[in-house]
Every structure is written in C-alpha cells, then in structure tokens.
N, C-alpha and C positions, 0 to 999 in steps of 0.2 A: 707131384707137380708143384712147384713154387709158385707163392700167392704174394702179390702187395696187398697193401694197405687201398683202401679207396678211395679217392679225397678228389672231388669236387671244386670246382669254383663258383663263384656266387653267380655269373653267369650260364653256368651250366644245371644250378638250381633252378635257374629262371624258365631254359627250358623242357630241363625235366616234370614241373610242375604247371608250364602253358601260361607262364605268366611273364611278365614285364622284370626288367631290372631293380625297378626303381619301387618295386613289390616286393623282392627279397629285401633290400635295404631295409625297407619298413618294417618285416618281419624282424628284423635284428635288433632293431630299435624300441618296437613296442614289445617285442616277446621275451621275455626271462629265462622260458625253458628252450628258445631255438637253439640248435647245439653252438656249442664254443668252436672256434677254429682248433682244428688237430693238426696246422702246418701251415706252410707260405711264411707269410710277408704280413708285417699291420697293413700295408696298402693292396696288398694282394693275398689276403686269407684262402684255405684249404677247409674244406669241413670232409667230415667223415659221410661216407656216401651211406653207409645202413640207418646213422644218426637220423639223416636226414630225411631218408628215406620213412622209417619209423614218425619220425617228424608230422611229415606231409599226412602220410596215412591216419594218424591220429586227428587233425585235422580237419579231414576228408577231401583231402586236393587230389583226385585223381592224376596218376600221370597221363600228358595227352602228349608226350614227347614225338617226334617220325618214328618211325619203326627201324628208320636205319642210323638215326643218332642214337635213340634208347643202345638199338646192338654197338654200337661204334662207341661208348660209353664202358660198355659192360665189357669187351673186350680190352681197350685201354688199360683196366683194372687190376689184367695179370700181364705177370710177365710171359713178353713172347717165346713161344715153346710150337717149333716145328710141329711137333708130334700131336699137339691138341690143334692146332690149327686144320691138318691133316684131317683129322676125326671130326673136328664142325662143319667139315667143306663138305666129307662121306654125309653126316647128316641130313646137308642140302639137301642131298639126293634125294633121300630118304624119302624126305620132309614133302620135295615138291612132287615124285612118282606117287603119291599118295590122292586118294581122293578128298576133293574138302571137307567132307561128311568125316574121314576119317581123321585129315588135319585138327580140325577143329575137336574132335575128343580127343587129343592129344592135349590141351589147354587146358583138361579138369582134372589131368592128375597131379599127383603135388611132386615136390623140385626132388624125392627121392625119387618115386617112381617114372619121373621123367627122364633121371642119369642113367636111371635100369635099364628102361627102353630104350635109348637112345645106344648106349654101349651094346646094346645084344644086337641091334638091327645094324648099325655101321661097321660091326666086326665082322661081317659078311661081304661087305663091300669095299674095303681098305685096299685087299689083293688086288682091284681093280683100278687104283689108284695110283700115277708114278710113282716113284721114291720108296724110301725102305718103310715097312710096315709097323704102323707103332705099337706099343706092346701093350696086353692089357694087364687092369683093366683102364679103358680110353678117358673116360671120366671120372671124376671125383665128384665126392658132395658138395663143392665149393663150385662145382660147374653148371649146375641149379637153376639160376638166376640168368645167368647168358644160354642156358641151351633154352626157357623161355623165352628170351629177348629175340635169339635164333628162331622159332617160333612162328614172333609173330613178324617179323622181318621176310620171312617165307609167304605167309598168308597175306599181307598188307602189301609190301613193293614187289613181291616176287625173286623165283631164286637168283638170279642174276645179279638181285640187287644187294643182295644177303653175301653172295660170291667177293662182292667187289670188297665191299666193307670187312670180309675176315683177310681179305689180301694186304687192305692195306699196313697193318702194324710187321707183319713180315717184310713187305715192300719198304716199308724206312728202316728196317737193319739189313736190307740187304746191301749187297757193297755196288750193284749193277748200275752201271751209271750210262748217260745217251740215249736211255730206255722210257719209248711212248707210247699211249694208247693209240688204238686208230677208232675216228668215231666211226658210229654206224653210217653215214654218206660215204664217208670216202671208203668204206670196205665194199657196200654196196657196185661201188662204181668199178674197183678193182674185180670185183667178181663178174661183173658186167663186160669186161674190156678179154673176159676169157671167151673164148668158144664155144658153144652148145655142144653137150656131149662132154664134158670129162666126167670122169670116173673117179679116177684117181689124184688127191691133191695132197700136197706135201707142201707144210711153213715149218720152213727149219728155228724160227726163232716165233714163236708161235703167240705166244704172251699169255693174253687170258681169251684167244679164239674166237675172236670175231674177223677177221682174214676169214680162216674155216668155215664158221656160219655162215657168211654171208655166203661161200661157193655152194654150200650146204642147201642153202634155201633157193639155190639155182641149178640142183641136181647130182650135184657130187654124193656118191655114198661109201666112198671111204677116204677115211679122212686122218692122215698123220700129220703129226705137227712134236717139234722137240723145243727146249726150252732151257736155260741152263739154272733160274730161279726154278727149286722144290715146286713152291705155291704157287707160281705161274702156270705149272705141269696139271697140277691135280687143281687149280678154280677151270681152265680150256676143258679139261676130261669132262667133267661135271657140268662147265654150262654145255657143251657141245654132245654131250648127252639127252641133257633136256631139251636142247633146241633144234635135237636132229636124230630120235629115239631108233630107227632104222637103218643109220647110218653104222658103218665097222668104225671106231677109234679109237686111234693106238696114240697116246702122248707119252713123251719119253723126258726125260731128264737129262741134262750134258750140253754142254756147249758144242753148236754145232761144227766151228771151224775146227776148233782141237779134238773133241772127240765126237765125230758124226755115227749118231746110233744107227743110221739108216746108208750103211756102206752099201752099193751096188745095186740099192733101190733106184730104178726108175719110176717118173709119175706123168701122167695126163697135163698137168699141170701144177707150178710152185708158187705162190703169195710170199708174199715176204715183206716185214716191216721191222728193218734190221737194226738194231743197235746204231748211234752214228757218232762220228770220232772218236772211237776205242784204238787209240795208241798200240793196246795193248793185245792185241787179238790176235797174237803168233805166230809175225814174221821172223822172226830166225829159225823159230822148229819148223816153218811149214815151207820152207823155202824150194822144195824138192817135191811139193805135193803134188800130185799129177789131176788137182782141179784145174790147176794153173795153164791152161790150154791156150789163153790169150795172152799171156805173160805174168811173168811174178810181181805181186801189187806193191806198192811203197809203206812203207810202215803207216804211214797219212794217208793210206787206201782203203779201209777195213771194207769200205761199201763197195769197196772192187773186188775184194774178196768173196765177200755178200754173192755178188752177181754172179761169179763164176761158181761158185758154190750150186746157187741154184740152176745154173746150165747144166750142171754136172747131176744133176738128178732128175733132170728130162730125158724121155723118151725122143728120136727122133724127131723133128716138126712138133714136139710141144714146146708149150706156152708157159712162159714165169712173166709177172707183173710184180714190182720191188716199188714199197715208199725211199726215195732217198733224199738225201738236201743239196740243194742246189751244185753246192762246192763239189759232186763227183761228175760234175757237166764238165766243169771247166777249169781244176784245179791243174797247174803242171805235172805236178808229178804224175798224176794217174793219164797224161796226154798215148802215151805208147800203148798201154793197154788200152783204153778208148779206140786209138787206130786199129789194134787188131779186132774186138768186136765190132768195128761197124766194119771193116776190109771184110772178116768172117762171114757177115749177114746175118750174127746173131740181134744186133739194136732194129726192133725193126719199127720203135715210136717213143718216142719223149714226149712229155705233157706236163707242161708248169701248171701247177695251182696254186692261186691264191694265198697269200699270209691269214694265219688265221684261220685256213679248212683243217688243219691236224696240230696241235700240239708239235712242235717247240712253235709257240702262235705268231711270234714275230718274224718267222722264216715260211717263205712261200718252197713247198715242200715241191716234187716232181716225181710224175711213175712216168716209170722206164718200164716198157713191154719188147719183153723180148722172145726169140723164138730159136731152139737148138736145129741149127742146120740139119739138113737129113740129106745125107751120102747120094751124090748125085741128083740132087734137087735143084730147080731154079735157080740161079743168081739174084739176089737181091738189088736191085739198083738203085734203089731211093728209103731214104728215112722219112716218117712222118714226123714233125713237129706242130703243137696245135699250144700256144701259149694263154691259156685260159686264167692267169693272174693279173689281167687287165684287157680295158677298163673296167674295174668293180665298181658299184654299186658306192657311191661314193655318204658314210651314213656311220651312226656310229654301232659300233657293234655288236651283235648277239649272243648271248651266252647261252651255250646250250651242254647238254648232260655231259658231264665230264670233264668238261674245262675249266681252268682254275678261275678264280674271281681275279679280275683289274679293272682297273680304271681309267685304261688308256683307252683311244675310240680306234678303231681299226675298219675295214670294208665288209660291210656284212656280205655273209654267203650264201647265194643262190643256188641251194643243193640243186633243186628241178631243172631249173636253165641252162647250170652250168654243166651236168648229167647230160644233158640230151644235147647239148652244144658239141662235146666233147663227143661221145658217141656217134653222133650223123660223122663229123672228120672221120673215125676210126674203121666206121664199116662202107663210108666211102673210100678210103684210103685202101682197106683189106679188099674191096669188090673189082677194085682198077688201080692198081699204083701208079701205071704208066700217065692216069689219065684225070689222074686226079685235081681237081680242080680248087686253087691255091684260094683266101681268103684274107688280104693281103693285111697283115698285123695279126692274124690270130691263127693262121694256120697254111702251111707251106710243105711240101714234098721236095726235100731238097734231094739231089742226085750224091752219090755215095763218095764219086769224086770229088767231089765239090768240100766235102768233108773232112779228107785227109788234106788238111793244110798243116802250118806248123803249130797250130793251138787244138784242134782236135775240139774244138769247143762247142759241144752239144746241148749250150742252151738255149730254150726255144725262143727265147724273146728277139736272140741275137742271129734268128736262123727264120722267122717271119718277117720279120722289119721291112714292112711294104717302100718299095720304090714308087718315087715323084710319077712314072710314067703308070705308075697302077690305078693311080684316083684318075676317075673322071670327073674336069672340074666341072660340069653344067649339071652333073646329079651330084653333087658335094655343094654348092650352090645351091639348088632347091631342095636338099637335107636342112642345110641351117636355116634356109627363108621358114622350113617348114617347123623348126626348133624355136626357131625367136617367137613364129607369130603361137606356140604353144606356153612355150613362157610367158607374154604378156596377158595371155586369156589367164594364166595360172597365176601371175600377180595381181592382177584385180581381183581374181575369186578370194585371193587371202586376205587384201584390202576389206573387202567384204564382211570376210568371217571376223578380223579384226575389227571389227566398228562394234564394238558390247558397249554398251550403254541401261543405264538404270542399277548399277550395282554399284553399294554403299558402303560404309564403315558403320560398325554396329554399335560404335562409341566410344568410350576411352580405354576402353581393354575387350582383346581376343574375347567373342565367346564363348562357354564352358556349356558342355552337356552332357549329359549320365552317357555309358555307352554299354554296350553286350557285346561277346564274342560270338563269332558264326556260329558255335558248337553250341551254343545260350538258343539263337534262334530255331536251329534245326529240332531241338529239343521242344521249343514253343510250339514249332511246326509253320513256323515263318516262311523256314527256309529248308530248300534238299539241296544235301551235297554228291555231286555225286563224280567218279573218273574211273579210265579205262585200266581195267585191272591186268597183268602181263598172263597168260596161259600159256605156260612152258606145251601144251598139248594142241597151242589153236594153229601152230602152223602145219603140222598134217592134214592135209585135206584128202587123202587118199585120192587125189586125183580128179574129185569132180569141184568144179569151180563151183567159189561164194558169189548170192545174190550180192554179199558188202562188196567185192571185190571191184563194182565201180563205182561205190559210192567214194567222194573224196576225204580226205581227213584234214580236220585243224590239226595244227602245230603250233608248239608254241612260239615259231619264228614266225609261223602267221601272224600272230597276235601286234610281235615286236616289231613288223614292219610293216602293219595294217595290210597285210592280202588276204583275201579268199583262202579258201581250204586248198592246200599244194599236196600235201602227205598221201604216200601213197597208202592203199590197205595195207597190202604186207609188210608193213612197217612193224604194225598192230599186233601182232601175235596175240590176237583174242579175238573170241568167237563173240563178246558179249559189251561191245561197246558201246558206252551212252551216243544216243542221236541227239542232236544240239537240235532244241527245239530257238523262235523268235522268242526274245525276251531273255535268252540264258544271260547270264553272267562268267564269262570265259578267263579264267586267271592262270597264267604262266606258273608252273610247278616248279620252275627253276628263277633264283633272282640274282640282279646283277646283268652286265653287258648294256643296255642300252634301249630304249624305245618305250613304250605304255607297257605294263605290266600285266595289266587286265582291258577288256572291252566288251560291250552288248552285244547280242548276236542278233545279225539281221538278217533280211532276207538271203542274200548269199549263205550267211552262214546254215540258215537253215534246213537240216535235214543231212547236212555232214556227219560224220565219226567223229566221236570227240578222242583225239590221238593223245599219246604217253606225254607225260608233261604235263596236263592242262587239267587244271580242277575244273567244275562247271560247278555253279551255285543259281537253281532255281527257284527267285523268290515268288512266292504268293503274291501276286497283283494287286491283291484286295487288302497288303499289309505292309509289303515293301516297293521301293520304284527301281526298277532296274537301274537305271542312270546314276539313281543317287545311291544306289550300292554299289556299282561299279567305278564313282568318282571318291568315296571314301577308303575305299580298298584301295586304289592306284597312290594313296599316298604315299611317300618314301616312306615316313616315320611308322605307319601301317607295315606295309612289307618287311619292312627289319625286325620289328617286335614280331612278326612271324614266322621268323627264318630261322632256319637253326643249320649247321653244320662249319666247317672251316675254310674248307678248295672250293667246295660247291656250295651253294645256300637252296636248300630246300623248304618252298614255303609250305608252311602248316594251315591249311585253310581254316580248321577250326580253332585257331589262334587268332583271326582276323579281328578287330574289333569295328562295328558299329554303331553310330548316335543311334540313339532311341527320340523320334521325333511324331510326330503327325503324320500321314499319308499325304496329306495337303501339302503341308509344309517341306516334305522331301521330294515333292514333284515339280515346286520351287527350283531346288536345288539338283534337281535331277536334271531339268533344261540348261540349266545353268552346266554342269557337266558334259551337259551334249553339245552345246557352242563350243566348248573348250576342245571337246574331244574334235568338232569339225574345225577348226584353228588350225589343229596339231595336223590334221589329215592335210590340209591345206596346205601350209610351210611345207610338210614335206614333198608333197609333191611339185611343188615347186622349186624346194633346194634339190631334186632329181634334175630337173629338165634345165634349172641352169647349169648342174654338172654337165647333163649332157651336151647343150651347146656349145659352152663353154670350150670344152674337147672337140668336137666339129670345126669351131671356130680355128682354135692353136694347131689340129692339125691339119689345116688346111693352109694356112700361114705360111706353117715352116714345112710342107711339104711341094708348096708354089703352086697350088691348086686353089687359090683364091688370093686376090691381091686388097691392101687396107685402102680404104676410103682416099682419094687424094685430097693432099691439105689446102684448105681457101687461102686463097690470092688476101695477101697483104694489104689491108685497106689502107685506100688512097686518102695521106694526111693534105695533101696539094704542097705546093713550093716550101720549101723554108724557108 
C-alpha cells in the first residue's frame, strides 16, 4: 500500500499539541532544534509530522488534539486507497461490538501487535461488507499510528463519529456530485411521517444510513438500502449495524436507476434522499424502462426518476417519503409527469421546509409523501400541502453537527415545533381528507382537480396562500393589540437591562492576566468535565421503557437560542448521561452559526440530560464562579483557539483558557457577565415579538383585514 510523506502545517501543530498559533511561532523562533520546514512555501511552511511529533514528545506536550481531528490527520497522511479504507470502516465494527473493558486493553498493545489484531479480527468481517473484498494482508506496519487514532476515535466520539471521518477522503475523490447528508431531525421526521408497522424499508440511494436509522429506531427490522459510492455502502452497513444490532441488513453497491440491485423487490416502505440535478442519470438508456408508469422523465428530471423509481419498489398502499428541491414542484418540463402522479393518486402530501433544515442550506428543501395505489382502492381526491418554510423564527443561525461553517445569518430551525406542527396537518389529513380543516397560509387540502391546470405546480407555498375572506379581522385585531402591548413591555425590560452603570476603563492599556487551560484546572481539581458519551448498544431497550425517557435533554440549539431543554431522550443513544446539576457551565460542542456559545444552568436547566454536543464544566464554588467561567469561555477569541477542524469546528474544552483571579474578584466579574448575559436574553426576545408583529401588522394590510391609521387634517394656517 502506498505511503506519503507527512507534513503538517504550523496550524495544525497548534492543534495537535492544544496550543495557540502564536505558540508554535514562538517555538520556531526561540528553539534551534524545532524541526526545519520539509515543504510549502516561506509563508506557508510544511513540517514533517514524525519530526514533530518526536519534537513535542521530548518536550512533554501531550497531544490533547479531538479524537476525530487527531484520526482525520492521520488519515490525510496516506494516500486514498479503497481497500484500507474498507478494512478501518470493518475495524469500526470491531472496535465498537466490543466491550470497554475490552476496548480499552486494546490501547496497551504496541502499533505491531495492534496491525496483528486488527487484520485477524476484520478479515472475518469484510465478507459482510459491500464491494469487492480486499486482499490480505489488510494492514501494513505503517498503519500503526491511525489504526490507534481509530482507536481512540471509537472510544472518545463513538463509532459514527469514526465512520464519518474515514468517509470523508474517499468522498472528495469521488466524482458523485448533488450528493447531501440528511441531519438527524429531518430523517427523524421522515420516519415519522411513515406508518406504524412497516417492516420492511428500502433507500435506494442510501448514503451513510440515517434515512434507515431513523425508521430503525421506529420499528423497522429489515433494512436495505443501495448506494452507488463503495464507502457510502460499507460506512450505512456498519453504522446501521451498530445502531440497530437485531435488524436484517443488506446494503448493496450500484446506482440504483442504471443498475437497481433490488429488481422485483417490493418494500413496506422507501426513504429516499436522492441525488439532485444529475443531468446525467440515464435518460436515453432508460427511456423504455417500465418504472416509467407516470411517464418518461426529462433529462432535467432525475428527481422524477427518483420518485418513480421508488413507486416501483412498493408493495400495494405502501408509503415512500423522498428529500427533493423545490424545482421538482414546479419546474416545466417535469409538469406532465406531475399530472399523471397526482391524476394516479400516487402524491398524496408536499411539505416545504425551511432553508437551512438540510444541506444544500440556502434551498428550502420539500418531502413529498407519497403512496402506490393499490388495485381497486379509494380515489384519492385531495393533496395535502402544509408550507412550514415560513414564518421562521426570524434570528441568526445555528450550526449544528454536520453542517458546513458560514457566516451568513439564515432562520434558525425549530426541529420540536416545526416536528409537531407538521405532523398534527399529516395525521389530521391521513384520519379525514374529506374534512380536513385548512390553516390558511400554512396548510391547505386542495382538491385533485384543482391541480391539473396548465402548470401542474405543486408548491406549497403557492397552494396555501390564504384568501382576504379567511382572516377574521376582529381576532387579527386583537392578535396585534395583543403583540404591540408584548412589545412595549419587552422594550422597557431591555431599556432596563441596558442601564449598566459603574464599569470603568482600567487605564491606559487592556489588562493582562496569567491564565490556565480547563484541562490545567480539572487536573487541580477546580474543575470536572464532563458529556454524554454515544453507546452504539443504549438504543436497545428490549422493550421496557427508560425512567430517562421523560426526562428532557439540553441541546446545543438550546443553548444558541436560550430555551429550556427541547431534545428528546431518544436522541441520546446512552444509557449514561450526565444530569445537569444548578451552577453547570453548559458549552456548545459545535462552533460557529450564531447565538451564545456557552451558559449557566438554572433552575429550568436543572435536572435535564445533558444531550450530544454539549460539554458541561462543573466548577467548585468554593474556587471558581460560574458566571465568570462561563463569561470568559463565550469569548470569540476563547472558542477559536479551541476549535479545531475544517467544515465543522469542534470545540476542545480542555483547550479553553482561563484567568487565574481571586474568587472575590471573579464574582465581580461573574455579575457583570450575568447583566450581559440578561441584555442578550432581553434584545432577543424582543427582536422576536417585533418580527412577530411586524408580520401581523403587513399581513393584515395587504390582506384588507386591517386598515392604516387615517391621516390628520391639514392644519389650519388661516387666510393668506
């Protein structure tokens, strides 16, 4: 197997070694024997990673890198080669079916007898992997180093997390393009939107099998899914293994429109989170294909494709729900095949969401639920449309696991609300279609006919669109009397928290203070760190419910938009999660998007699950003040210097640094953060309730359910 060279950047010393930037520099500078650059650029130097490595260790710098940059490092190193990537994913398995006791003796043997192990234990499990089997032996002695990185990548984030990170160098040579993750809410909600009771599910374009999971963790027990990316096939086999140890699954290799592995399969139900704008997905060869039941799709249809595809592998009156982008509502060309699936009674609900809930972020994505006719069944008469892409939450946005870092503000997303918002439309809609009762802008039953016009145009925004005669103006009326007089009680209270007074300048230059890193204090015994660990084994309940099960969970979008615990338990997949006691110190695990970073945990917070994402840091009362550990941490320049990764930023809490002060003197400053922190709470809920009037107000306006102020009479100048 072919090896590069290693080579590092001075940033990436920084945080393999849990230090600052501006800490390597200075190593370069005072030290003689710090290794020489072995490549780049004078302004962009390359060091040699063993050099450095060697380096630090002599030294005594511990690495305190994540578990899943250290692996994401160590990987980068070589060149990608299906066949090893194949054999770290088998590892996973390995790695996570094992008990900790046994994990953990896995870390004391050395990097031979680790390649030993590791090839005798995966060569067993390969066969049960998509794609062709790789040859032994799996490892080499140069694979040492990452199959401990692998490791501890397993033991620290959990295998999932280990999954994603061996994905991704395969994933940037692959040539697969239009290709997204789906997060955990929205697959959650897609699994939700099926029916109680299937059995059987099939994602023809599967990915890395959270579609699966999630119908998984709502009763499905067998579970196929195809893929046309290798490493897409075998990371789905392997998480969806761990995340569903009793389930049957089959993942398969091959593109599913050109060569569908699963001919003449029917299923319970299909997910589907399809590829979008592929040109190229084989309309001239398939032009004759007999999925084609509602007609042959346009070359600018592949998501029409998609769809019938998935018809075509339901069982009578089952259920497929597909992610698609907007353009297959209402784009022309695909208008005729549209008309035949809703003429058919195959469409039987559209639901826009929000920009922002799935990756591509700046397109507000839409599932389509649909259902295969069954031979001499009802007539369908009506479509549901439920346009839950507005009004959002008007705020800037939150980054959560998965999504790439920006800096643009977008609507943040209310998984819980928008969850149960959606669902009451869907199982009132599914209990009475005839009868069902419209919600004028956000959700509407429109008649079939009504549908087949000359645009075929099945987006929801433009299929709610409440009529002047829907609002009642005298409760539109005392909606907004009741908005304005919430506003102005919400603009004094911030009046209020704005009035700080008695804070000074400390003279003619910033003050300087010694400082220690979290990892410094936990060591002292200042401080415990502690978060919710993932247990590929804690969603088995074999059926008897958890007392946690109604306890609530923080999240880290709690945090970012100051609410209470929203997160449900089964989120958690662990049996063993920290309880937020009063006084924690609550820090978002992910950075980047928008809102406070970190916050105190009070009475509400009390007594929660502390959910995925979220460090908690409980200091000693008698040594540190909460507030003023949690007003030090939320700095920007704090977070950065703790972050390490590229798409995501994952903060390192024992990289955090804090002043070393007085107890006295940081309860000072701990008040002082707690005014700031009630500021913040303040504005915001104020810039809420003016969005919301604001919107009450304009549509009332221009819908003629309220009329503006009339203007004063021209005062009387007398004669000229």
């Amino acid at each position: 197997m072919p090896e590069t060279t290693a080579h590092v950047t001075a940033a990436e010393i920084s945080r393999i070694a849990g230090v600052t930037r501006a800490t390597v520099s200075n190593w370069r500078r005072r030290h003689a024997d710090f290794p020489a650059p072995s490549g780049g650029t004078d302004t962009s130097p390359l060091y040699d990673l063993g050099a450095v490595q060697v380096w630090l260790g002599s030294r005594g710098h511990t690495q305190v890198a994540d578990p899943r940059e250290e692996l994401r490092t160590a990987v980068r190193f070589q060149v990608s080669d299906p066949d090893r990537t194949a054999s770290r994913i088998g590892f996973v398995l390995t790695l996570a079916r094992r008990s900790p006791d046994a994990t953990a003796a896995l870390a004391d043997l050395t990097d031979a007898e680790l390649v030993v192990r590791a090839d005798g234990e995966v060569a067993e499990l390969l066969a049960s992997l998509p794609g062709p089997t790789p040859a032994s032996p799996l490892f080499s002695a140069s694979d040492g180093p990452t199959l401990r990185a692998l490791l501890r990548c397993v033991r620290e984030a959990g295998g999932p997390a280990a999954l994603a990170v061996l994905a991704e160098r395969e994933l940037e040579d692959s040539s697969a393009t239009g290709v997204y993750g789906t997060p955990e809410p929205l697959a959650q909600l897609v699994a939700e939107l099926l029916p109680a009771g299937v059995v059987r599910v099939l994602d023809p374009a599967c990915g890395s099998g959270a579609l699966l999971e999630a119908v998984a963790g709502r009763g499905a027990t067998t579970l196929l899914g195809q893929d046309s990316v290798p490493v897409q096939a075998q990371r789905a086999t392997v998480a969806l293994s761990l995340a569903a140890p009793r389930a049957e699954v089959t993942v398969r290799v091959g593109d599913s429109l050109r060569a569908d592995t699963f001919v003449g399969l029917t299923a319970d139900a299909v997910v589907c989170n399809p590829p979008y704008g592929d040109r190229d997905w084989g309309h001239e060869e398939l032009a004759y294909d007999p999925r084609w039941a509602y007609g042959v799709p346009g070359r600018s249809e592949s998501e029409l494709a998609w769809v019938q595809h998935c018809l075509a592998h339901l069982a009578p009156g089952g259920w497929a729900v597909l992610i698609l982008p907007p353009a297959t509502a209402s784009r022309p060309s695909g208008r005729r095949v549209r008309a035949e699936l809703v003429r058919g009674g195959a469409v039987r609900a559209v639901l826009a969401l929000p920009a922002g809930a799935a990756p591509p972020l700046h397109v507000g994505l839409q599932l389509w639920v649909l259902r295969r006719p069954e031979p001499g069944g009802p007539e369908r008469g009506s479509v549901l449309f439920v346009d839950a892409a507005g009004p959002a939450t008007p705020a800037t946005g939150e980054q959560t696991a998965g999504s790439p870092r920006t800096g643009s503000s977008r609507a943040r997303i209310d998984w819980v609300g928008l969850t149960a918002r959606t669902l009451a439309h869907w199982e009132a809609f599914t209990a009475d279609p005839d009868g069902f009762v419209a919600e004028p802008g956000a959700a509407q039953a429109v008649p079939v006919v009504d549908l087949l016009d000359d645009l075929v145009d099945l987006t929801p925004a433009r299929q709610v669109r409440a009529a002047p005669a829907d609002v009642d103006p005298a409760e539109l009326s005392a909606r907004t009397d009741t908005g304005r007089r919430k506003l102005t009680e919400a603009a004094r209270s911030l009046l209020d928290a704005a009035d700080l007074t008695g804070w000074s300048e400390p003279g003619t230059s910033a003050r300087d203070w010694r400082t220690a890193t979290a990892s410094d204090l936990v060591r002292g015994g200042a401080l415990t760190l502690l978060r919710t660990v993932p247990d590929p084994k804690g969603a088995e309940t074999n059926g008897a419910p958890s007392a946690a099960m109604a306890i609530p969970v923080l999240t880290g979008a709690d945090i970012s938009r100051g609410t209470g615990p929203t997160g449900a338990p089964a989120e958690l997949r662990s049996e063993a999660a920290p309880v937020i006691a009063f006084g924690d110190v609550l820090v978002r695990g992910i950075a980047g998007g928008g809102g406070p970073m970190c916050r105190v945990a009070d009475e509400g917070d009390a007594g929660a699950l502390l959910g995925p994402h979220v460090h908690l840091l409980r200091p000693d009362p008698t040594r540190l003040d909460s507030w003023f550990l949690a007003g030090f941490i939320d700095a920007a320049d704090n977070i950065a210097g703790a972050s390490t990764g590229s798409t995501v930023l994952h903060v390192v809490p024992g990289r955090l640094r804090i002043p070393l002060l007085p107890l006295e003197e940081q309860r000072r400053y701990g008040e002082a953060f707690r005014q700031v922190h009630e500021l913040r709470a303040r504005a915001r809920r104020a810039a809420r309730l003016a969005e919301e009037t604001a919107a009450l107000l304009t549509g009332g306006l221009t819908g003629g359910a309220l009329l503006p102020a009339e203007a004063p009479a021209p005062a009387d100048t007398g004669p000229a």
